[in-house]
MARBA-3410 file (N, C-alpha, C, O; in Angstrom, 1 decimal):
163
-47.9,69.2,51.4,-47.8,69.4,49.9,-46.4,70.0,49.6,-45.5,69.4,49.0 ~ -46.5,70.9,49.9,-44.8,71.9,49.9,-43.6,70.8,50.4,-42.4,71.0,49.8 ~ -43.8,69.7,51.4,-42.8,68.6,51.6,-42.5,68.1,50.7,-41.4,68.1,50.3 ~ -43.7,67.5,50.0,-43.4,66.4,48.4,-42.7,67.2,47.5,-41.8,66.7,46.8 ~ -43.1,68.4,47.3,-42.2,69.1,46.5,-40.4,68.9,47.0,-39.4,68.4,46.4
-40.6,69.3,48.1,-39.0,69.4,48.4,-38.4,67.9,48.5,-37.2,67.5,48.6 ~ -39.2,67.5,48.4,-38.6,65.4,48.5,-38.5,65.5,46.7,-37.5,64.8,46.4 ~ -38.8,65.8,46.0,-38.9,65.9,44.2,-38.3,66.2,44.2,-37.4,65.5,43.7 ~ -37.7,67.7,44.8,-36.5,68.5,43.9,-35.2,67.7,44.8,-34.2,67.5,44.2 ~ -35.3,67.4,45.9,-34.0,66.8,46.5,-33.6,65.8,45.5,-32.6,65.9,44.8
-34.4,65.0,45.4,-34.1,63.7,44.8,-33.6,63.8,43.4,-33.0,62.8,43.0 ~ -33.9,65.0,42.3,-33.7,65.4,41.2,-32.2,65.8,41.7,-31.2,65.3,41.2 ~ -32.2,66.4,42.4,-30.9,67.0,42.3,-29.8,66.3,43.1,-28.7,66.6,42.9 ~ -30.2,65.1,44.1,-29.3,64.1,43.9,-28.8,63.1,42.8,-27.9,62.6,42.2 ~ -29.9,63.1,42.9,-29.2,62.2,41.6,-29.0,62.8,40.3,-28.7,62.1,39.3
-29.0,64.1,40.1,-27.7,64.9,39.1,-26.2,64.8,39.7,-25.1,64.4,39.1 ~ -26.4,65.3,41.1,-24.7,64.6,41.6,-23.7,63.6,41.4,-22.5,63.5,41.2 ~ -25.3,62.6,41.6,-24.7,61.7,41.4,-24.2,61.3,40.0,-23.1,60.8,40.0 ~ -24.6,61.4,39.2,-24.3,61.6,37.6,-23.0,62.2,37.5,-22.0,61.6,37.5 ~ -23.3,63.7,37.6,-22.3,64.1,37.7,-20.9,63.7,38.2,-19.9,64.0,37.6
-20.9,63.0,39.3,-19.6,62.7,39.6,-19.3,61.3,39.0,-18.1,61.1,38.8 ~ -20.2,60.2,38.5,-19.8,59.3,38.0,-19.6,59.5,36.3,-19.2,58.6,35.5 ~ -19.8,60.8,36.0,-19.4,60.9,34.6,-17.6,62.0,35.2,-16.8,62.4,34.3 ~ -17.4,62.2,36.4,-16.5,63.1,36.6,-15.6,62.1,37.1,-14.6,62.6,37.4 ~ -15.5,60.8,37.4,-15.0,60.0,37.7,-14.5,59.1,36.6,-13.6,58.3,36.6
-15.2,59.4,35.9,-14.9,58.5,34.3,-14.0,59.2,33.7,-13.3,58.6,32.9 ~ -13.7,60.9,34.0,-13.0,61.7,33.1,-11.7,62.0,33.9,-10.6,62.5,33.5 ~ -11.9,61.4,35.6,-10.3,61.5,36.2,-9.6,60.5,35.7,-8.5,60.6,35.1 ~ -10.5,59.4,36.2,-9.8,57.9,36.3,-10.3,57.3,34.9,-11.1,56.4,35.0 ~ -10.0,57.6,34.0,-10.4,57.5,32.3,-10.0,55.8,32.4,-10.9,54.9,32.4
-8.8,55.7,32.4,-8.3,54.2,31.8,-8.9,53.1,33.0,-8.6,52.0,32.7 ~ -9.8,53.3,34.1,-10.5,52.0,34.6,-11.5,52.0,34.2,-11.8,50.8,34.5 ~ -12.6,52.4,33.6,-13.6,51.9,32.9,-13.3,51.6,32.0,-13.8,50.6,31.6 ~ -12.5,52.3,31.1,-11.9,52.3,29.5,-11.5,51.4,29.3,-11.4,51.0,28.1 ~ -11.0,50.6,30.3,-10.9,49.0,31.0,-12.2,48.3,30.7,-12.0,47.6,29.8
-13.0,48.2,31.0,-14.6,47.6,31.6,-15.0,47.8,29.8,-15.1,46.7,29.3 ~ -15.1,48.9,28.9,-15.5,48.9,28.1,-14.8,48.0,27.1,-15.5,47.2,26.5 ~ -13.7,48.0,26.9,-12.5,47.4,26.3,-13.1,45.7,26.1,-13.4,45.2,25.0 ~ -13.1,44.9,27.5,-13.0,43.9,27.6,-14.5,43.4,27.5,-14.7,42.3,27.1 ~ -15.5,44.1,27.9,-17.1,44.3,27.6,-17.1,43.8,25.5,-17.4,42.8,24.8
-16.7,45.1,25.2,-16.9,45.2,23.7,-15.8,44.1,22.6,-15.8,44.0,21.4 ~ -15.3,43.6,23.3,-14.3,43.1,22.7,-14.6,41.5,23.3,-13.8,40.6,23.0 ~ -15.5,41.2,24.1,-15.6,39.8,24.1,-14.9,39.0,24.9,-15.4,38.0,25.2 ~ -13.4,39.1,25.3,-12.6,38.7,25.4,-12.6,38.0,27.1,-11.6,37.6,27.6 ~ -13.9,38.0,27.7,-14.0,37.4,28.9,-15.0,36.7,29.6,-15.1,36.4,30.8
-16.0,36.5,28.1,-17.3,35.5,27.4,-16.4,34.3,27.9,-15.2,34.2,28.1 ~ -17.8,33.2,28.1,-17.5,32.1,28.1,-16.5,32.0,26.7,-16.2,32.8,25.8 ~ -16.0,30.4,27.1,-14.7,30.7,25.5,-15.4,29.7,24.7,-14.6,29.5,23.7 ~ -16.8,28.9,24.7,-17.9,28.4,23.5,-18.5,29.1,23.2,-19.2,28.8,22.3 ~ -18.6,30.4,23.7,-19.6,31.5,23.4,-20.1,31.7,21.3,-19.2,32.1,20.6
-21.1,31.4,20.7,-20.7,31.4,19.6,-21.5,32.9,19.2,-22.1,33.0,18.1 ~ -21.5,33.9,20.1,-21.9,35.3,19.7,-20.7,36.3,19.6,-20.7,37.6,19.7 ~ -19.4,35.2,19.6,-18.0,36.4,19.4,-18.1,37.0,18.1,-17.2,37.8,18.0 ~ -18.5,37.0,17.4,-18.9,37.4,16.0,-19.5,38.8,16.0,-19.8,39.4,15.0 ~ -19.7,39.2,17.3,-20.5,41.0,17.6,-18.9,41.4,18.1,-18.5,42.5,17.7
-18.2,40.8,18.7,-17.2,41.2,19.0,-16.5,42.9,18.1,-16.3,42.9,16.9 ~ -16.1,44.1,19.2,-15.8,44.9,18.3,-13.8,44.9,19.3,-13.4,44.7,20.4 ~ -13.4,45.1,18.3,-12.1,45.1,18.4,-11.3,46.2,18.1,-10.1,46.0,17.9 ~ -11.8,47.4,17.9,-11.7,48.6,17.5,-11.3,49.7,18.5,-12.1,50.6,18.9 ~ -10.2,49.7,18.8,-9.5,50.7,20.0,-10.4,52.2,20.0,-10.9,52.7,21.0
-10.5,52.7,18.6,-10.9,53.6,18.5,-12.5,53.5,18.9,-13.0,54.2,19.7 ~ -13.5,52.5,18.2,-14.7,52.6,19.1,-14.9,51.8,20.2,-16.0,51.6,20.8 ~ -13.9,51.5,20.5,-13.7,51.4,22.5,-14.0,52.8,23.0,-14.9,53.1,23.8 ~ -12.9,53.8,22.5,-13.1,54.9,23.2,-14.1,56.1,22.7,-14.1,57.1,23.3 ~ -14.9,55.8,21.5,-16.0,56.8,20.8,-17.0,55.6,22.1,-17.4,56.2,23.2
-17.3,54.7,22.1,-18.2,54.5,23.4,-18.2,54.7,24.6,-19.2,55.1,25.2 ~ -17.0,54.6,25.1,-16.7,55.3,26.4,-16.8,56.7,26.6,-16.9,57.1,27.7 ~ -16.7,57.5,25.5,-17.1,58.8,25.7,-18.2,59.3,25.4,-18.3,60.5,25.3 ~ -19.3,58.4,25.0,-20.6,58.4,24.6,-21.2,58.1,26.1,-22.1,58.8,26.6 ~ -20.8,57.1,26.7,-21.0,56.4,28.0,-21.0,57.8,28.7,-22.1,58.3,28.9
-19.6,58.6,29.1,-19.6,59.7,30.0,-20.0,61.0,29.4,-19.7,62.1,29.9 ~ -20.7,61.0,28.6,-21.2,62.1,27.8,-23.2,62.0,28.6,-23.9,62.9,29.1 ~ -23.4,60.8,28.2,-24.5,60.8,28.2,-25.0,60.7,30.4,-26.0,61.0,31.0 ~ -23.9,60.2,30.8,-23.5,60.8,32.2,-23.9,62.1,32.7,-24.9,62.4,33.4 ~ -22.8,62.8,32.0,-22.7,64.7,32.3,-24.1,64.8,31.7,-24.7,65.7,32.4
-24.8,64.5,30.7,-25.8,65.4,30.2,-27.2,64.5,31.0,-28.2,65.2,31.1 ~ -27.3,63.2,31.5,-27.9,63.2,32.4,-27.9,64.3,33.8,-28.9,64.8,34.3 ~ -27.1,64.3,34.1,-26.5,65.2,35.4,-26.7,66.5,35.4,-27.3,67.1,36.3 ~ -26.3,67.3,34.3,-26.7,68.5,34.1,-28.3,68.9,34.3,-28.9,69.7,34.9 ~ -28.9,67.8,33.4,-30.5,68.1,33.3,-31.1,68.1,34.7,-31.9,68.9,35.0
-30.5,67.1,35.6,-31.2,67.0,36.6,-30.9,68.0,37.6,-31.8,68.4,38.4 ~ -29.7,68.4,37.8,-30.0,69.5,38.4,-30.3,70.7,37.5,-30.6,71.7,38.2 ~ -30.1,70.9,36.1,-31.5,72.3,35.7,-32.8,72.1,36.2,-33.6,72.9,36.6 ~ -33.0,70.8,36.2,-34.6,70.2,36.8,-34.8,70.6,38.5,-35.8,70.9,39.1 ~ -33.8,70.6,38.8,-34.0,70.4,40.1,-33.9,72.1,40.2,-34.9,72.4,40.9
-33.4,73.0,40.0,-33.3,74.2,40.0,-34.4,75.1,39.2,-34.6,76.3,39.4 ~ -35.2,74.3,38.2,-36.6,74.8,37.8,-37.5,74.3,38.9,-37.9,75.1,39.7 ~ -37.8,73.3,38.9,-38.7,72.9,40.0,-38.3,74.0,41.2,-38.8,75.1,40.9 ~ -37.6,74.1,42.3,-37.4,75.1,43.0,-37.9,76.4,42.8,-38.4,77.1,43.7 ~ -37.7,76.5,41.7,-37.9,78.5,41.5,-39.4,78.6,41.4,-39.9,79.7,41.5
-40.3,77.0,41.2,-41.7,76.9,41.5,-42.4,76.0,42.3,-43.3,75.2,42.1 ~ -41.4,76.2,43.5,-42.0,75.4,44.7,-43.6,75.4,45.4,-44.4,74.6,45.8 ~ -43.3,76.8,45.3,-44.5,77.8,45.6,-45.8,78.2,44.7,-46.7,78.9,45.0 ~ -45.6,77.7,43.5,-46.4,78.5,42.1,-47.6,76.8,42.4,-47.5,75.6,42.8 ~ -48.4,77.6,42.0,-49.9,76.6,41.5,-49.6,75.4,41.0,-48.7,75.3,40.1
-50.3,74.3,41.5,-49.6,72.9,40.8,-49.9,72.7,39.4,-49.2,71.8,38.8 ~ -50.8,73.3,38.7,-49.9,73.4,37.2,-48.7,73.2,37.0,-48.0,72.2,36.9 ~ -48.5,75.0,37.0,-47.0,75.7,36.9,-46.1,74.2,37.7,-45.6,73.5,36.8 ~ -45.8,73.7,38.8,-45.0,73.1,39.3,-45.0,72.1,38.6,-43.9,71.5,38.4 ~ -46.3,71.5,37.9,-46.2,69.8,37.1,-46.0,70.4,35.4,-46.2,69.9,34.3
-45.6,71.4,35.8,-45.3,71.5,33.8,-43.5,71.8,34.0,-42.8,71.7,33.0 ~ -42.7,72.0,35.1,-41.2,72.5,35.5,-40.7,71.0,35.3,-39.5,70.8,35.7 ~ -41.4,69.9,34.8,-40.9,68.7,35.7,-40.0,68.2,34.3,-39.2,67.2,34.4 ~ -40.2,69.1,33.0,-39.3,68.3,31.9,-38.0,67.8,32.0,-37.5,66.8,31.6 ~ -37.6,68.9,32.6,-35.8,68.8,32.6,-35.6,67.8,33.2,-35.0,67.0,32.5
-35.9,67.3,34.6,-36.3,66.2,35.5,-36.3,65.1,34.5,-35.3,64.3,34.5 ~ -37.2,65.0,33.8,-38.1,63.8,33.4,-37.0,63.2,31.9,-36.6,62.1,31.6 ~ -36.6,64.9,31.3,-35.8,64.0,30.2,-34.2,63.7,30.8,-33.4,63.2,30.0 ~ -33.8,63.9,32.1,-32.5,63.3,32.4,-33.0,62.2,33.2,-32.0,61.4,33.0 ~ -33.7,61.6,33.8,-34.0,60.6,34.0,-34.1,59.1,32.4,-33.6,58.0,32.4
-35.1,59.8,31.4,-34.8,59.0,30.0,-33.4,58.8,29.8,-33.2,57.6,29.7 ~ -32.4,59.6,29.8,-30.9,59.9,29.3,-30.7,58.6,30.1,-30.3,57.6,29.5 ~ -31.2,58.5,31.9,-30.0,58.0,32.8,-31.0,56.5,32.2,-30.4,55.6,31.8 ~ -31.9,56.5,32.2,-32.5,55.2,31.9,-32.1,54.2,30.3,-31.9,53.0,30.2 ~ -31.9,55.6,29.4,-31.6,54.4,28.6,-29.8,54.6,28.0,-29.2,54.5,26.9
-29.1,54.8,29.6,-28.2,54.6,29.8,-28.0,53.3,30.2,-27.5,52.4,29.6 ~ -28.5,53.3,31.7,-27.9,52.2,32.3,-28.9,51.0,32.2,-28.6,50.0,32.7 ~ -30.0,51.1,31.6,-30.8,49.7,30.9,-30.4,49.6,29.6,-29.5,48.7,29.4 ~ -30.8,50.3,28.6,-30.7,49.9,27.2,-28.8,50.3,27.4,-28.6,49.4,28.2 ~ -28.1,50.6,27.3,-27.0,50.7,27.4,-25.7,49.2,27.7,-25.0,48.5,26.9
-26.2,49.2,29.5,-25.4,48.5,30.1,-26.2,47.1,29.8,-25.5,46.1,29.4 ~ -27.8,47.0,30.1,-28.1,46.0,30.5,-28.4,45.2,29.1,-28.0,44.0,28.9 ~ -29.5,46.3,27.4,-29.0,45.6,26.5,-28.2,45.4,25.7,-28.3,44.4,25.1 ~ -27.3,46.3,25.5,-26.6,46.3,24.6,-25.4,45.5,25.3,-24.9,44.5,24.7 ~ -24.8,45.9,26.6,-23.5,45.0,26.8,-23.6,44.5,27.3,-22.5,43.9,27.4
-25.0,43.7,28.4,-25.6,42.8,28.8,-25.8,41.3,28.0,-25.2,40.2,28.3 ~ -26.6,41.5,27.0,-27.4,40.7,25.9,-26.7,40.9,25.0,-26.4,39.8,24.4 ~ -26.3,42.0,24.4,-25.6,42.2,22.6,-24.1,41.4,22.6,-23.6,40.5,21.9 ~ -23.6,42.2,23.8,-21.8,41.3,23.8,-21.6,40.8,25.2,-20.6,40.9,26.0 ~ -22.9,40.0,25.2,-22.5,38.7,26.1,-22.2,39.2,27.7,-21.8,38.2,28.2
-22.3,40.2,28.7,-21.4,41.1,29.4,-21.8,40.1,30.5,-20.8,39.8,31.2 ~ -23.2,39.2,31.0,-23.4,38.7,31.9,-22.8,37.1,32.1,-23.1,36.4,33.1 ~ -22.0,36.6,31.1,-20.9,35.3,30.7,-19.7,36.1,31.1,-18.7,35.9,30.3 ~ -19.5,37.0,32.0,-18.1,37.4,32.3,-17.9,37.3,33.9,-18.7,37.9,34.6 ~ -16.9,36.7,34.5,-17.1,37.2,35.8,-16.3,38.1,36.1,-16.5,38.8,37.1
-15.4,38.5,35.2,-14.4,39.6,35.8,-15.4,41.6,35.4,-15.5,42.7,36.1 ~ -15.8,41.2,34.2,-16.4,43.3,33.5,-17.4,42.7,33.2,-17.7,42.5,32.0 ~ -18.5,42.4,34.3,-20.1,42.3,34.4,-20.3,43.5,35.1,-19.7,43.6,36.2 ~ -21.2,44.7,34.7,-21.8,45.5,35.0,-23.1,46.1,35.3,-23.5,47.3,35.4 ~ -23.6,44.6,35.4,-25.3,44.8,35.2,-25.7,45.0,36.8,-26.5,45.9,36.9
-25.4,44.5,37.7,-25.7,44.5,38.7,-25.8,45.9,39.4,-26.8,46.2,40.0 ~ -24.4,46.8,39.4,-24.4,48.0,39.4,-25.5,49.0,38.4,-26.1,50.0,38.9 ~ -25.7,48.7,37.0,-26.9,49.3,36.4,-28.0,49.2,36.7,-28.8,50.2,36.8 ~ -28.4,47.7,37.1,-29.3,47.6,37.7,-30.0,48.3,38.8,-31.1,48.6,38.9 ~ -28.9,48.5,39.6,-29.2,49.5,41.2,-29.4,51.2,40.5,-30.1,52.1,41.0
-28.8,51.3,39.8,-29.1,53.0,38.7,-30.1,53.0,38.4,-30.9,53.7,39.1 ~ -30.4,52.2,37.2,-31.9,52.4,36.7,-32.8,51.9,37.5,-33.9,52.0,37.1 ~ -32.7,51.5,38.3,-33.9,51.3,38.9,-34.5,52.4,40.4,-35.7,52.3,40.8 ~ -33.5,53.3,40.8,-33.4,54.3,41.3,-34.0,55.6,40.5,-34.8,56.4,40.9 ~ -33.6,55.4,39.6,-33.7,56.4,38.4,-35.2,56.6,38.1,-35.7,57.7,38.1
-35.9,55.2,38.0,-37.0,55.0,37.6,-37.7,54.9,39.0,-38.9,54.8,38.8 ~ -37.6,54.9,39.8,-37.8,54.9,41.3,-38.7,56.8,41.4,-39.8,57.1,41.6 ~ -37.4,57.4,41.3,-37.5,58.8,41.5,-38.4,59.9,39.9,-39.0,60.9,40.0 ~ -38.2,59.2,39.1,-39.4,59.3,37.7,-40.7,59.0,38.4,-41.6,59.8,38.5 ~ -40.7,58.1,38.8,-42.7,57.6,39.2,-43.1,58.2,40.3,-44.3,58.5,40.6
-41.8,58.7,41.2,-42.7,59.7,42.5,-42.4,61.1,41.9,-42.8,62.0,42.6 ~ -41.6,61.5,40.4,-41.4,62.8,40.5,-43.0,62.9,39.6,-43.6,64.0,39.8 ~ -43.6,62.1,38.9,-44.2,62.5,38.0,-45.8,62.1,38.5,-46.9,62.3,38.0 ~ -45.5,61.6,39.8,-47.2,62.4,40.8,-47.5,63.3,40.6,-46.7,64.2,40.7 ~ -49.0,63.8,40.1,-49.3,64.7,39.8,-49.3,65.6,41.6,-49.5,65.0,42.7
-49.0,66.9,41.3,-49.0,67.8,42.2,-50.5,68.5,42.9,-51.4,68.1,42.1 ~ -50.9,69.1,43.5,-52.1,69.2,43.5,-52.1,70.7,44.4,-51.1,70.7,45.1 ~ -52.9,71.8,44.5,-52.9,72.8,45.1,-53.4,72.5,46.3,-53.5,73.4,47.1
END
């Protein structure tokens, strides 16, 4: 019992790391994604009959109000999960109540990371601006491996615990 616990908080608190550094990686190396968003939102590597260029945003400035919504919503995935991962801990030991009520912080940075890299990557710049008609700034494949990890470690964190 005390194992599954520590397999829950590990995994919460990796994958805040992991967050963490991919939103800390977006704030070193700013201009290569700011890249990926640019040519994502802007269309510009759609099939060239594509006739959904018409979503096309061309807007330098909401290139980069998305891209820092993107690494925002990163860091604040990352943070939660390790407060999660550091609540859960402090009731490793406490009655499985107490331990399955610690699991919010967990559970709402998981939502964050979820409807980051699905509703984010996969519909909005997936489906909305065309992102899977690109061969060069397709990023679904990499979201795909995210959320679905994401949602991986949600369905074993949110096993009910048992005394």
């Amino acid at each position: 019992m005390l194992m599954t616990r520590y397999a829950k908080i590990t995994m919460c608190f990796v994958l805040g790391l992991f967050c963490l550094l991919v939103a800390f990686n977006n704030i070193t190396d700013y201009p290569t994604n700011y890249a990926f968003v640019q040519h994502v939102l802007s269309m510009d590597t759609t099939l060239p009959d594509n006739t959904l260029k018409y979503r096309a945003v061309s807007s330098p400035v909401l290139w980069h109000v998305a891209y820092v919504a993107i690494i925002a919503a990163e860091a604040a995935a990352g943070l939660l999960y390790v407060v999660g991962a550091g609540a859960l801990w402090r009731v490793r030991r406490a009655p499985a109540a107490t331990f399955n009520r610690a699991k919010g912080y967990a559970t709402a940075a998981a939502t964050i990371a979820f409807l980051l890299w699905f509703f984010g990557f996969m519909v909005v710049g997936g489906e909305w601006f065309a992102m899977w008609e690109s061969q060069t700034w397709n990023g679904q494949q990499p979201a795909f491996r995210f959320y679905v990890s994401v949602l991986a470690v949600l369905i074993f964190l949110n096993q009910p615990d048992q005394d």
